[in-house]
C-alpha positions, 0 to 999 in steps of 0.5 A, spaced: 500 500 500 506 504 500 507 505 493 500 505 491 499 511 495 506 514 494 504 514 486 497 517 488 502 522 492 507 523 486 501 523 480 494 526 483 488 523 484 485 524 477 491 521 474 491 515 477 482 514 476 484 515 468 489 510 469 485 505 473 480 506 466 485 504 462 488 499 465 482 495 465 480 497 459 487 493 456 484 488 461 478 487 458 482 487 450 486 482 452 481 478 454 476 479 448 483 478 444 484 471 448 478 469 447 479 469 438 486 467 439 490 473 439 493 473 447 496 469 451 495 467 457 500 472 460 497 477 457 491 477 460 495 476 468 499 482 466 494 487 464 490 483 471 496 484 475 495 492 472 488 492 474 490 489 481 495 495 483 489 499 480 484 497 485 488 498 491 489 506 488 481 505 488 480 503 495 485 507 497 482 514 494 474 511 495 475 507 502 475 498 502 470 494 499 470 488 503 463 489 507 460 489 499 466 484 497 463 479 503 455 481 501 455 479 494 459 472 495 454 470 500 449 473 494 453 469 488 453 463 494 445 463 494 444 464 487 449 457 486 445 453 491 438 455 489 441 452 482 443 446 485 
């Protein structure tokens, strides 16, 4: 969490957003590009890896998310029991 917050320190809040965006859009063209045969494997764990890093910027900068994490896993965990 140190370099995460140093580089919102370094480069701004509003940069380190924009980038949070482009990052997940290079992870979402990965994966569409993996999905016909375009891109690798690692490819997709490296723009996963940038997404990661991304995130925790976000957490930093709009507050954690694990109550909402742990609410929508007992959701999803629901919606598989009752498809069972």
């Amino acid at each position: 969490k140190e370099i995460e917050g140093r580089a919102i320190n370094t480069y701004g809040e509003q940069p380190q957003v924009d980038m949070a965006i482009e990052e997940m859009s290079e992870l979402t063209k990965a994966l569409l590009k993996y999905r016909i045969g375009f891109a690798t494997l690692d490819e997709i764990r490296e723009e996963a890896g940038d997404v990661q890093i991304m995130l925790e910027q976000l957490r930093i900068l709009y507050g954690g998310t694990s109550d909402i994490e742990e609410y929508k896993l007992n959701r999803l965990w629901a919606r598989m029991e009752a498809e069972t």
